[in-house]
Structure formats: C-alpha cells, structure tokens
N, C-alpha and C positions, 0 to 999 in steps of 0.2 A: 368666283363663278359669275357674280353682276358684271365683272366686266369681258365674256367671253366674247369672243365674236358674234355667235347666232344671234347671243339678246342683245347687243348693239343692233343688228340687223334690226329689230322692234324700233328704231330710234327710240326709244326710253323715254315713251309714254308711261305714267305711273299706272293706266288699266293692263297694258302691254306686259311691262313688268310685273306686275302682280300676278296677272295671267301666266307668264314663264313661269313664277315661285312657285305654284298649283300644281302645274304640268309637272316641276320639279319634286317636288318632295311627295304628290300624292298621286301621279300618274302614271302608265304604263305603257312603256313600245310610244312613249311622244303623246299619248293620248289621253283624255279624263275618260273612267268609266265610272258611273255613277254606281253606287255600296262598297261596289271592289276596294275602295280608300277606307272603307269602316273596317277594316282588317285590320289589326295591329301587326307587327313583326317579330317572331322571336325564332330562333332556330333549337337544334338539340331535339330532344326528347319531345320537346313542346310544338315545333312544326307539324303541323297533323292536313296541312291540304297541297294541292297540286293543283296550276292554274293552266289553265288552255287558251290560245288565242286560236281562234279558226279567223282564216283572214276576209273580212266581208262579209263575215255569216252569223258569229258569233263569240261571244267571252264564256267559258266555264272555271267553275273555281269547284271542284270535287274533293273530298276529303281523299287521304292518303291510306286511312287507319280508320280502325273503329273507333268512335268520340264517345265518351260518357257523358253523361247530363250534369253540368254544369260546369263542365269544362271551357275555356277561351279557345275559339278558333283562328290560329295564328298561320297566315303568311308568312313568306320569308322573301327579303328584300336582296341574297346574296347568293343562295343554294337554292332555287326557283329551278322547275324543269325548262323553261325560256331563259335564264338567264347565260347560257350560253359558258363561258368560263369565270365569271364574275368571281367564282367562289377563291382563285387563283391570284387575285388583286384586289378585294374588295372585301372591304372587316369593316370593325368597329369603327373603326376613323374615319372613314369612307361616307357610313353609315351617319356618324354624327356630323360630316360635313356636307351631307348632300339631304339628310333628313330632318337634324335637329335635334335631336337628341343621343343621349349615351343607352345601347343596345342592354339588356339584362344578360347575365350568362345563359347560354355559351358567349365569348366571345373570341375574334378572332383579330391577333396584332400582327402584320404585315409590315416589315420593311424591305420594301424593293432593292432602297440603291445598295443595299448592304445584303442583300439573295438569303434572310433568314426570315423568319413567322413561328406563329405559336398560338395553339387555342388555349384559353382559360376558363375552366368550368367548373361546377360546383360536382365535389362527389360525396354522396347522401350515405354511400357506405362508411365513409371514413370523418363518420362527425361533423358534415357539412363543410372541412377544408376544401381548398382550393386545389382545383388539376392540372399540372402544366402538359401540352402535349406541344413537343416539338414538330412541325409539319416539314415533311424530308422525305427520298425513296420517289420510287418509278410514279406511285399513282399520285404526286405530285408534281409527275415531269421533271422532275429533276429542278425543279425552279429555284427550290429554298435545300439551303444546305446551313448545319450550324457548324461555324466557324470559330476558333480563339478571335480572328480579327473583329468579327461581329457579334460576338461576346462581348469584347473590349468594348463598342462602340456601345453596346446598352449600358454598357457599367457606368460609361461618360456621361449617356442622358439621364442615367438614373441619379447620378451625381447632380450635373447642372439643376434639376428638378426641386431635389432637395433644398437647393439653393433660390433656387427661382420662389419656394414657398414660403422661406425665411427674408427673405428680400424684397418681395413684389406682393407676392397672393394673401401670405397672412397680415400685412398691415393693413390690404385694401378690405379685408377682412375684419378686422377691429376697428378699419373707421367707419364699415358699413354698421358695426355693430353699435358704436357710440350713436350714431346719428339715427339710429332706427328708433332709440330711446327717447330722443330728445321730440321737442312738440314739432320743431321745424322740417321743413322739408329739405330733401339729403340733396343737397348742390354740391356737395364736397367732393364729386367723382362723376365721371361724366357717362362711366359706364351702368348701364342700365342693371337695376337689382334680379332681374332675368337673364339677363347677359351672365351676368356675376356667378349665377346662382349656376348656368350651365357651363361656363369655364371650371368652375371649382369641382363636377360632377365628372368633366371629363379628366381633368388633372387625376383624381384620386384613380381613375381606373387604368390608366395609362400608369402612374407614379408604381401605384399595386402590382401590373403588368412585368415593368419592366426588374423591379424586386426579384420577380418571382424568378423571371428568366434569367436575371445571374445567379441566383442561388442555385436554379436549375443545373445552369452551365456548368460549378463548382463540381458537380459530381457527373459530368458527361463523359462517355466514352468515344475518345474519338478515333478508335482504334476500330468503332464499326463502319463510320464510312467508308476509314480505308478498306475494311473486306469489300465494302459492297461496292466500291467503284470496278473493282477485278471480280463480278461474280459475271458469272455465263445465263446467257441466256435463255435457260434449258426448263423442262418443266417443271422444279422445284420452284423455280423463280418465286410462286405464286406464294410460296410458304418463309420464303424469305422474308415477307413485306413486313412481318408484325419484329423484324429485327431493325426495320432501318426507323421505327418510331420510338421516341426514347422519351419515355412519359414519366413527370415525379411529380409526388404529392409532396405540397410544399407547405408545413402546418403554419400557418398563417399570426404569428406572434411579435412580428418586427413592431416599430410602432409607428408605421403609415396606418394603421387601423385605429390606432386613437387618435392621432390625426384627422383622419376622416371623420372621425364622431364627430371630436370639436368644431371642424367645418360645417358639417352638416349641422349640431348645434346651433351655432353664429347666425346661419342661412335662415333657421326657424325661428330668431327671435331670443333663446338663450344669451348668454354671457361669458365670457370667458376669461379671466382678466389676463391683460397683454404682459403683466411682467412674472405671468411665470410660463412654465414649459414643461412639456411630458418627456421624460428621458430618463436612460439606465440608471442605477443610482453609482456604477462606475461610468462615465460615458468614453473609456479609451477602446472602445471595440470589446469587453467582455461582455459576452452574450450572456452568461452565467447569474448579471448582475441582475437587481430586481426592478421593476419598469415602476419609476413612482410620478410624481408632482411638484417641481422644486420652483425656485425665486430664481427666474433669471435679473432681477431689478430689487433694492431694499423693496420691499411693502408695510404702507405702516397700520397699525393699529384698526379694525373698524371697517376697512377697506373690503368688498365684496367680492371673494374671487370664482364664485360662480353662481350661476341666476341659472334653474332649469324652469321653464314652462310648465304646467301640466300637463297640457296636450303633448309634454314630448317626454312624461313617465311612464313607463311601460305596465300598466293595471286599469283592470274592467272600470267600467264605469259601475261602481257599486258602492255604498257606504263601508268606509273601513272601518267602521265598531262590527260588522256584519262579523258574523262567528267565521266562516268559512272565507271569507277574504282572505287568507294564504291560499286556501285551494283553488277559490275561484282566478287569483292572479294567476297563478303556475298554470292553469288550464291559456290562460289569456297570451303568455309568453309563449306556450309550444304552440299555440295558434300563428303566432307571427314568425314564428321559428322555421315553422314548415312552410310558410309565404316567402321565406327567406328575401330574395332580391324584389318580389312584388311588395315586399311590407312597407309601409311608412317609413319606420323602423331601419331599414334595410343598412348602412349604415352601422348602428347597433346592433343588429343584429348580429351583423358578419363577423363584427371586433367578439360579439359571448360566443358563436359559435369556434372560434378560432381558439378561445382559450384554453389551458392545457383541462382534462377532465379533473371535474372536482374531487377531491382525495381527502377524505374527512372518516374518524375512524366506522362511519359508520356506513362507509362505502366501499372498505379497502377488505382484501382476500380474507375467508374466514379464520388461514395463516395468521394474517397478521393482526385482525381482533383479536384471536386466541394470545398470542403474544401482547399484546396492549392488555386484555385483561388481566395476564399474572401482574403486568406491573405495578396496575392499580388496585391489584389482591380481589378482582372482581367487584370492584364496589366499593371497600373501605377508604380509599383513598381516592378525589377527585379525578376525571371528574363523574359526577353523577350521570346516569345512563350516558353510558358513554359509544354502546353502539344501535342504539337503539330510534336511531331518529329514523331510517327510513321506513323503517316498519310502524312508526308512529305516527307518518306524514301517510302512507297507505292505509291504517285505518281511522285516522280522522278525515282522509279525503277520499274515502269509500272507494279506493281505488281497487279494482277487480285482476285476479289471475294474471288475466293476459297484461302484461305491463307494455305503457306505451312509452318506450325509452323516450321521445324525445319532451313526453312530457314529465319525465323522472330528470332530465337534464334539464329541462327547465323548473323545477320545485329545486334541484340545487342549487344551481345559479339564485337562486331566490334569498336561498338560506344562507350564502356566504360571500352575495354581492347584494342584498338587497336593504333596504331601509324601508321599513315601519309596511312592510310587505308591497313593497312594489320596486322596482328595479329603474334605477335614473341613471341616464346617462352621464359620462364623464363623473360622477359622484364617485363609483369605484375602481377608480382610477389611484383615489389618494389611500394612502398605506396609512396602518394602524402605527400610533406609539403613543404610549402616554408620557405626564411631566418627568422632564421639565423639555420635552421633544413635541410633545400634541401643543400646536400652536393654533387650529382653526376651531370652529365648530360648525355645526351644521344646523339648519332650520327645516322641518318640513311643514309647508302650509296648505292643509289640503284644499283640491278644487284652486289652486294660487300657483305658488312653485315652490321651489327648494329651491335654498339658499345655504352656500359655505362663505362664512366670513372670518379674518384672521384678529381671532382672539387676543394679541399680542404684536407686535413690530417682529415682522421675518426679515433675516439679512439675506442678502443675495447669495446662491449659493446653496441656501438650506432648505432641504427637503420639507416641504408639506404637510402637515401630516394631523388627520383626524384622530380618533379613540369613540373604539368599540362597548366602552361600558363607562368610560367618566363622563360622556357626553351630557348634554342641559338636557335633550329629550329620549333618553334611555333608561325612563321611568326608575324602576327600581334594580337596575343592577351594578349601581356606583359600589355597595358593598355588599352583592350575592351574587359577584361575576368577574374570574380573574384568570389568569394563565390557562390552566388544566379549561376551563371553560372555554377559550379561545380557541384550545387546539381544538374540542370535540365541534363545536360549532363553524369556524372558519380553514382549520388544514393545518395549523400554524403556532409553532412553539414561538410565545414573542419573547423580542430584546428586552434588557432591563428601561425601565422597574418593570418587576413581576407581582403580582397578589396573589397569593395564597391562602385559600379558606379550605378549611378542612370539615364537612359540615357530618362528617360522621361522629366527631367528636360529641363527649356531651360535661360539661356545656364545649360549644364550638370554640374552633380557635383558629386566627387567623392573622398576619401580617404581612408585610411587604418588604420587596426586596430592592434597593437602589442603589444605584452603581454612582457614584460622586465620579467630578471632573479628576481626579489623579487615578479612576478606577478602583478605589477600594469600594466594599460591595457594604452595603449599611442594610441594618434587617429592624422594619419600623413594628411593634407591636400594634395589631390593631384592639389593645384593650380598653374596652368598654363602648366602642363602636357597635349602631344595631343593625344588626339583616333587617333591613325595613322588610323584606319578603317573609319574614315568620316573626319578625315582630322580638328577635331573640339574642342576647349582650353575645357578644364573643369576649370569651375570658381566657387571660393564661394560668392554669394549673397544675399542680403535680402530676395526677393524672391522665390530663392531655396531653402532654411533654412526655409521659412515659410510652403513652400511645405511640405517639413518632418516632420514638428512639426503636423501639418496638419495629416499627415498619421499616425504618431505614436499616436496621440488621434483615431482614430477611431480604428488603431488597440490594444487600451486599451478597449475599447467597445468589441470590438471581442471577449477580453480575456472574461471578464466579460457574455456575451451573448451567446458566443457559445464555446470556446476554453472550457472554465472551467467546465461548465456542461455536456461534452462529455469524459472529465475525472473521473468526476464523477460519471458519467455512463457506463464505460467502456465496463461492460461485454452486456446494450443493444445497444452499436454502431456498425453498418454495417460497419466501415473503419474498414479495416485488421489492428492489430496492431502494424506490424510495419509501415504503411504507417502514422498510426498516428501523432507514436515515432518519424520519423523523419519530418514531420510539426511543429511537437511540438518544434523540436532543432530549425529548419529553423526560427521558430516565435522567439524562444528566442535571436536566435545572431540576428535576425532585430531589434527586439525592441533594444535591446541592443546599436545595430549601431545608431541609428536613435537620441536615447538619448543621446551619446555621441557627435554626432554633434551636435544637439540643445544647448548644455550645453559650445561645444569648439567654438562656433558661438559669444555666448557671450564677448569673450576675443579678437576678431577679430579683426583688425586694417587696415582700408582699406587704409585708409591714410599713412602708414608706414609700411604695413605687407611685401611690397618687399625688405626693407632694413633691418628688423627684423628677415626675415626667411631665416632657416636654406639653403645653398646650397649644392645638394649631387654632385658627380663626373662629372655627362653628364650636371652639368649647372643648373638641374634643381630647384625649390625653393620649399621647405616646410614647414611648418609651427607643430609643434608637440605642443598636449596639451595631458596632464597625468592625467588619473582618479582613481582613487582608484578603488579596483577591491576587495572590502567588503562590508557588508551588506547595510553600509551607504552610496552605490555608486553615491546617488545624492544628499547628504549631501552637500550645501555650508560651507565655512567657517563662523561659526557664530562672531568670531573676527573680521570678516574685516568690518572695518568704513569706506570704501570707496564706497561702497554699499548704492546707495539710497531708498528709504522708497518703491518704486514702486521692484524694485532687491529682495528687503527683505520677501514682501510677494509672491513674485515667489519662493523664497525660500523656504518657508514656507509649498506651497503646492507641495513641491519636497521632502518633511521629510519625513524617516522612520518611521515607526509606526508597533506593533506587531514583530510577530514571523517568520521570513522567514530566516533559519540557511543557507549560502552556498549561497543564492537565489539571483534575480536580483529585486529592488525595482525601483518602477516607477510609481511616480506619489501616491504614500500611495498604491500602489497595490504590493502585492507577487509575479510577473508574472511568478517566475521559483517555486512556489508552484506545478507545472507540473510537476518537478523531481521526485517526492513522486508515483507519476503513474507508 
C-alpha cells in the first residue's frame, strides 16, 4: 500500500506519509472526521449504527436499533450503508491489511481468484462452536460459488500453513520466547514483537478459517448448485434462496486451538518448551485418538516444560484459602466466557468452549446415574457420592432455580480441568497416568505461576503425562483417591495401574493394580498404609474379602440381568451411548479388581505376611500377587498337589469355558463380551 501511486504523488515526506496512514486506517470517503474514528468495528449482531454523509452539510452517525446501557457502539468498516459493495470483496483480510488488526467474529474470508468465500461466526445456541456459512446464490450475484476445484485449493493452503507453523512461525516463537526471559535485549530477529504478536493473531484465524472450510466441504452438497443453476426465474425464486446457503457447525476440536493457546501463551510471556508438541496420541489421521503432550526431542531430567504466568490463570483476584474460591472462580470463567472473542482470554477461551461437554456421572441422563448406581450397589462400593456433585456445587455456591448454563459449564470445566481451583492454560492439555508412565509434576505458585517440570528423563516419542492424585501438591489424596474417584470426578475409567480403596469396608481395604512390561497384571496390597484423610490403617481381612467376593457375585448377576441385555439392545436403550461405554469400562476394571483380590486373598499369610512383604522406601509393606492377564485369567494351576479337594473345586468353578478372544472370564462368564458393543 506505501508504495501506491497516490502516496508516491506525496513525494514521501515522513508528515505526508503519516498523514496518508490516518486518512487510511481512520478516515472516511478520503477524509478525517473528528469522534467518527472513536468508533470501533465489529459487524453481526454487534453493528447497531448507520452512518450518513450529506455532502457539504454534514456527517451523521445514527443508531440502527435500540442500544442498551452499557453496550459498545460499533461501526462497521465493510457492510456500511456508503460502502457501496464493499461487503462483496472486502472481509477479514482486507480489514487487517488496510486497518491493522485481526476483526472479532463475525468474520468474513474471501477468495477472489478462486470465486469462493465463507463467514465464520460464533453460534451461542450450540455451545459457543463455530459457524460456517458458505456465501453462494443470487443475493450474492452470483460471485462466489463452492467448487471441488476451490475446495482443493483451501485443502493446499491449509496444508502449506501447517507447514509454514512448524517451519517458520513456531521457532520464531520460541526464540522470541527465550529471549524475552533473558536480561538482554531481543536482537535475535529483526521483526518487531508487535509485528510478531499481529502476524501470529492473523495466522490462527485464517489457519482456523480454512480448517473449517474443508471440513465444511467434506460434507457439501453439490448437487444444489447444479438445481439452482436451471431454476426459473419465477416468483418462488425468493424462497429458493435459503437452499443455495449451505451452512455447518463445525465443533471445533482439531488441534489448531491448542495451538493457538500456546501461541497466544509464548506472546504473553509464558513458556512452552520446544521439544515437545500437542498431538493425537495415534498421529496417522485417527481422529478417534486422544489429543495429549508428547517429546518430540529426548528431555532430560529437571528441565521446565511449561511456565504459565498468573495474569494468564483464569480466577478472580481473591485469596484462595477464601471458603468460596471455587464459586467465586466458576462465576469469574462464565464471565470471560460470555466475553468470548472480547476476553483477554479469548484464545482459551475458544479452545474450553470447543471442548466435547463434560460427561461426569453426575451430569449424565438420570438413565444412566440410575444404571451406574446398581453397579456400585448405591454406595457400598466406590466411588462415594457419586452423583451428587452438581447438586452440591448448587448448594455451596447458593446458586438459584433459574440456572445459568454457561455458568454450570464453566464450574465443570473447573472441576475436571482445573488445578487448586483455577483453570490454566495449556496445563490441561497433559493426560493423567501414574507410574511408571507419570513422568512430570506440576507446581502452583500463587500470585507467581505454574510450573510443569519433568520429574525423570522423557524419550522422544513418549507421551507426557501428569497424575491426578500422586502429585507433590495434592495434599491428601496419594492414598484416599483412586480409579472409581477419577471416574466420578474427571469422566474417565484410567489405564493401569489402577487404585482401589474400598472405604465402606470396615476396617478398609484397599490395593493396587499394575500391569508389568510383558503385561501380566500384579495386584499390590496396600496393607497397613493410612488414609491420612481419616487418620485410618487399611487392612486385609477375612471379612473384607468376603465383602468383595459378596459384591462381585451380585455384580455377576447384573451382568447377566441387566448389563448384557442393554447391550444387546442397544439401539432400544434410552442411556446416551457414551454414558453407556463408559459404565460398561467402569464395570469391567471392578469386576476385574474384585476378582483379583478374591484370588490374591487366597495366598494370604496373616501369620507371617509382615516378614514376607515386600518394603518400599517410606517403610511401608506390601504384599504383590501376579495374575495372568489372558483369557484363562482365573485358571488355577491344575499341577499343584498342594491344593485340597474343597480349593479344587473352587477351582473348577473359576474355569474358562467357550469363546471370549481378549476378554476377562469370571466365574465361566465372558464379562468383557461388552467389547463387541
């Protein structure tokens, strides 16, 4: 644009010049009008004035609509009643190359030499996803048409983009971030950290853009242009039009939105460290797989792989010893929530708004509580209230009748992405697993930052990964917080090891379950370990052992009476499917659990178990028994003659029988025949 012909005409006086930039970016029809520039731009819903030029006489700038108090009054720089056809060549890009900045939603992406376009907006009905609306049909003049060839052609940029990020944008990125750390001043790049800061802002909404529009394209019907190129003329015409617009919601879970975080991250002063990266945890194109944290580079020991700021944690400014500091954050998020694209945040924001809704049993169909609670017998078996948290986040945070969804969506995001009640970016990003898989930990400093550093040497390749209850500052739930707790809290049956605490037991009882490198599953007694939370030994006893054998035959019945015939019947069950899927995992690791102790109970030695078992570092004693972890998983040794005749035919009725490939047998039953679902 500096070098057009008109501002040559200036001969390229730096007053001259400066003067064009003015005219440019903040004038109108060639002219300065003095307030008229106090006007910000935004289109959509948010446009609310219409501007007048009378020529010689006077400027009017009139509202369009009624304006509430304390709403922003916004111009638009594209859809103007003077702008003449602007709206037909002039978007987003336009906008940032003639104004300066990246436009908030709506926006509008135009490619000319290829006759296609598309608006992106936010739609408030559908959980604040993103809206693609392809722009096509008469009252576009026929201008933009979507094309396979112009399809193709966004799939390419969306490609090169990718590339361009991994190549060019994310190291200029990390070395703006090294040096922002360091005392010296950044000579390391000659582009200005404004510059920086506005290429990487326009990148992600373009990158996002053209996402969307191939995904779009993926399911376009191009069988309505061809109607509408042969339709007539005729007065229907006008009822036509809402056929030639072909609009999808496109729920926003790719990972250009963590992406984006971590930019916007970088840009604020954060950290990110450069040898790892956010990706599937299959990365060959299964969308299926789970989006985690891994090492693209060794990292060794000690090494800090993310710095977040305070200013860029998402909670009030209030003392967190304050009692109601969960309620008051969760009020503080649906604040920024409904700022959406105005928020600081915005960024973050868009990545939690995007996310699938949180699915924790205490949100899921009263179907499917009802079904979770036979399996956990109501209560006797972990975990403890188990659907009960929303109703216990309503009345500790005195929230009334009328419920304000988006601040019930922001108190769950809280509960199952958040740390020590406040919600950080890029933090929950990284996936739970404990040893010998949890390699980081994490630090929170309040009024300082959060910090994740890796507890151990990661090889390249290997996934990331914190822990939800072993952590250093997870006060007391190292041993009064394990599996059954994870699901009810987080959504989520974890991989081995598991923990299992049974706290209705009396005395309690509880151990662990871990899967060794050849896959045999090993079941660790946690006896004489204490629930620092009530102060109380977990012990194994006859008793307690008879409790669980106790539960695991009824919940053999379950399978048999209700589990199996709702699989069965899949498509007439009122439980949503995945609240199913994950009861069905939940039932399989209990059964699982339950059997494995029944089975390690037998070898038990009360009279000698403290001088037999194993002792780990802090003193404590456990006891390890190894089960096979194949089909014959309750297969006794038919060799052993130590075994009396009463052992043998317990044995007996613990044998394999039929066809269960993969599966978990129990009792001559298939009980993971539910995989096949």
């Amino acid at each position: 644009w500096v070098s057009h012909d008109w501002l040559q005409d200036c001969e390229g006086s730096v007053e001259q010049i400066q003067a064009a930039m003015l005219v440019l970016t903040r004038g109108d029809d060639d002219v300065l009008i003095p307030i008229y520039d106090l006007y910000n731009h935004r289109n959509g819903k948010w446009f609310n004035t219409r501007s007048h030029v009378v020529q010689d006489v006077k400027y009017e700038l009139t509202a369009s609509r009624d304006l509430q108090q304390g709403e922003e009054i916004y111009n638009s720089y594209n859809h103007c009643a003077q702008c003449y056809n602007r709206h037909l060549h002039y978007g987003t890009a336009e906008i940032f190359r003639d104004y300066g900045f990246v436009e908030q939603y709506p926006q509008r992406w135009i490619f000319p030499k290829h006759s296609i376009a598309f608006d992106v907006d936010v739609n408030e009905e559908e959980d604040g996803n993103l809206v693609l609306e392809f722009l096509e049909g008469p009252r576009f003049r026929d201008t933009f048409q979507v094309t396979e060839k112009a399809l193709d052609f966004l799939q390419q940029e969306s490609n090169r983009l990718q590339q361009f990020y991994k190549e060019t944008l994310e190291p200029l990125l990390l070395l703006r971030q090294e040096t922002s750390s360091s005392t010296e001043n950044d000579a390391t790049t000659t582009i200005k950290p404004s510059e920086l800061k506005s290429i990487v802002q326009y990148y992600e909404a373009l990158s996002l853009a053209l996402q969307m529009a191939v995904q779009a394209g993926k399911d376009y019907d191009f069988s309505v242009n061809d109607d509408d190129s042969d339709h007539d003329d005729d007065d229907d015409s006008d009822d036509d039009d809402d056929d030639d617009e072909e609009i999808v919601v496109v729920p926003q879970n790719d990972i250009s939105l963590q992406l984006g975080v971590v930019d916007w991250l970088r840009i604020n002063g954060g950290t990110f460290h450069r040898n790892q990266e956010i990706r599937r945890e299959r990365p060959s194109g299964d969308s299926s797989s789970l989006i985690g944290v891994f090492a693209k580079e060794d990292i060794d020991e000690g090494e800090t792989l993310l710095l977040v700021p305070s200013e860029l944690v998402l909670q009030p400014a209030t003392d967190p010893d304050y009692q109601d500091f969960f309620c008051d954050s969760a009020q503080f998020i649906a604040r920024e929530m409904k700022l959406g694209q105005d928020s600081f945040f915005a960024p973050y924001i868009r990545y939690l708004l995007a996310a699938p809704p949180v699915s924790i049993p205490s949100t899921w169909s009263s179907q499917g509580q009802q079904l979770f609670l036979q399996v956990t017998d109501h209560g006797k078996l972990p975990p403890d209230d188990a659907i009960q948290w929303v109703s216990k986040w309503k009345r500790d945070c005195k929230i009334t009748n009328i419920e304000n969804p988006l601040e019930k969506q922001a108190a769950m995001l809280l509960l199952t992405r958040g740390d020590d009640d406040a919600l950080t970016p890029v933090y929950d990003m990284y996936n739970h697993r404990n040893a010998p898989y949890f390699n980081a930990h994490s630090y929170l400093e309040h009024d300082r930052m959060h910090a994740i550093v890796a507890h151990r040497n990661i090889q390249k390749g290997e996934q990331i990964y914190l822990s939800y209850n072993h952590c250093l500052q997870c006060d007391n739930r190292y041993y009064s917080y394990g599996t059954p707790e994870l699901l009810r809290d987080y959504g989520f049956v974890e991989s081995f090891p598991q923990r299992w605490i049974f706290f209705s037991m009396q005395p309690k009882i509880a151990f662990d379950i871990i899967e060794s490198p050849n896959k045999d599953l090993e079941l660790i007694w946690l006896d004489g370990r204490v629930d620092e939370t009530f102060g109380e030994l977990y012990q194994v006893t006859q008793q307690g052992v008879d409790a669980l054998e106790s539960q695991l035959q009824r919940l053999l019945i379950l399978h048999d009476k209700v589990l199996q015939p709702l699989v069965n019947n899949d498509d007439e069950s009122t439980i949503p499917k995945n609240e199913l899927g994950t009861i069905l995992r939940y039932y399989e690791s209990l059964v699982r659990a339950l059997d494995m102790a029944v089975k390690a109970h037998k070898t038990y030695d009360y009279d000698s178990s403290a001088g037999a078992l194993d002792v780990d570092k802090q003193g404590n004693v456990q006891e390890v028994v190894t089960v096979r972890k194949t089909n014959d998983l309750d297969n006794e040794d038919d060799n052993d003659d130590e075994e009396d005749d009463d052992d043998e035919e317990e044995d007996d009725e613990w044998s394999t029988d039929g066809d269960c490939p993969g599966g978990l047998y129990v009792k001559g039953r298939c009980v993971t025949d539910i995989k096949k679902w």
